[in-house]
N, C-alpha and C positions, 0 to 999 in steps of 0.2 A: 575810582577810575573804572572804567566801563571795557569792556572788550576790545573794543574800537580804537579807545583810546590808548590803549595799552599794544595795541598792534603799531597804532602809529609812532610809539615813542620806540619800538626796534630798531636797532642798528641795523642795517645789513651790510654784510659782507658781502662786494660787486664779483667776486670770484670764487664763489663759493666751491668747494673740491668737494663734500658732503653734502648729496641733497639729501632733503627729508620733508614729512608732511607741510613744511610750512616753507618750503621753498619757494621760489618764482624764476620762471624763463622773464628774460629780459631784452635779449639780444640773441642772434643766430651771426654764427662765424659765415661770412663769405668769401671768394676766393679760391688758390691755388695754393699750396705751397709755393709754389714757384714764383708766382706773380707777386704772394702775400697775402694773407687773410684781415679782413674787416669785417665790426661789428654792425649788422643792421640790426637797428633797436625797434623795438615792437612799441605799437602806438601805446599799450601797456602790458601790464605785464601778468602773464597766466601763471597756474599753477603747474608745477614740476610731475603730473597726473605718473603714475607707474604706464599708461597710457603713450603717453607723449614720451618718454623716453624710452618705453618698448620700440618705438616706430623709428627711434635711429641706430637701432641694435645693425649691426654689429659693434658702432663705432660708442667712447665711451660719451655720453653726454656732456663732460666735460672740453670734450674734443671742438664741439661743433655748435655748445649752445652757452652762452652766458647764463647763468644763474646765480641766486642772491639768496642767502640764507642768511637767520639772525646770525652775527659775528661771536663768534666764539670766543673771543680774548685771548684769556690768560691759554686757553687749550689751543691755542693758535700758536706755528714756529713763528710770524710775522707782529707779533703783538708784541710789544718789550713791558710791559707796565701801564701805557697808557698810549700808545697811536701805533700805528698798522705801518710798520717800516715797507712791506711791500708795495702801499699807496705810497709812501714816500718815494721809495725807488721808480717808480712811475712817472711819478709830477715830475722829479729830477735829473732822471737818466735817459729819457724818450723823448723823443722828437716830437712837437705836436703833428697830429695826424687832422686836426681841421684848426681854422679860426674865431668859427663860432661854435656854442655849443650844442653838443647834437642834442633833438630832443632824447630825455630818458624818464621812465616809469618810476625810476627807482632814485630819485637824485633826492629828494626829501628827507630818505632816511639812508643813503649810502654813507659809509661811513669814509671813505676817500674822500666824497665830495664836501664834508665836514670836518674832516681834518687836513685836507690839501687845496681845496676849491677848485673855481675851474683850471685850474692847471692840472689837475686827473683827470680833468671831464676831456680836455681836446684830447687826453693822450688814451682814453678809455677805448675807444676804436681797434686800437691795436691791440688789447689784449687780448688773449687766448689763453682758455684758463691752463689748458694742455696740450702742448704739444709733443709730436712725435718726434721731431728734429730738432727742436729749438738750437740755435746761433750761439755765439758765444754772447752777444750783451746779453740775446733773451734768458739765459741761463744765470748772469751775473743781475738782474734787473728781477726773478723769480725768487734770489737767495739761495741758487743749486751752483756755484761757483765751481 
């Protein structure tokens, strides 16, 4: 298997909390708190450059941008053995936030979108990897009860 090949057989994790050199921005949070924040997803998806996330300093990247890192598993709190109960809690506890699914860069190798299907993808919108305030579902819906 070739480099190429072996990139595209990674999982990723669509909320990745650890960037690192093989990370990717995918979506940028938009919004208020107030009003609510959505995801606009980028026609594809860049690298996580030390670059690009110096330029939202002060705020954490995790705040303001979606990013996708290979999935971690077993070193994941959201992994139990075999599927990502935080994509579960997504597809299951959130409301869809569209009908159709939005385009995304990352849906091939997202690991939501592979073990919940589109029922993560309407509900992927709404997530925000970090919040400052989160609510009580976003808290119970994060696994921070």
């Amino acid at each position: 298997m070739n480099r190429f090949d072996e990139e595209k057989a990674v999982v990723l994790c669509p909320s990745a909390t650890t960037i690192g050199p093989s990370s990717k921005v995918f979506g940028v949070l938009t919004g208020t708190p107030e009003a609510g924040f959505q995801v606009a997803y980028l026609t594809e998806a860049v690298p996580a450059t030390p670059q690009l996330l110096e330029a939202i300093a002060p705020a954490k990247p995790t705040e303001l941008l979606r990013v996708a890192s290979p999935c971690v598993e077993h070193a994941c709190q959201h992994f139990d053995g075999a599927n990502c109960q935080l994509g579960k809690r997504i597809a299951t506890m959130l409301d869809p936030a569209v009908a159709t699914l939005p385009r995304c860069a990352i849906r091939p190798r997202c690991r939501w979108f592979s073990q919940e299907g589109p029922a993560a993808c309407r509900r992927c919108p709404l997530v925000a990897t970090e919040q400052r305030n989160p609510n009580e579902l976003q808290r119970t819906v994060a696994g921070r009860e």
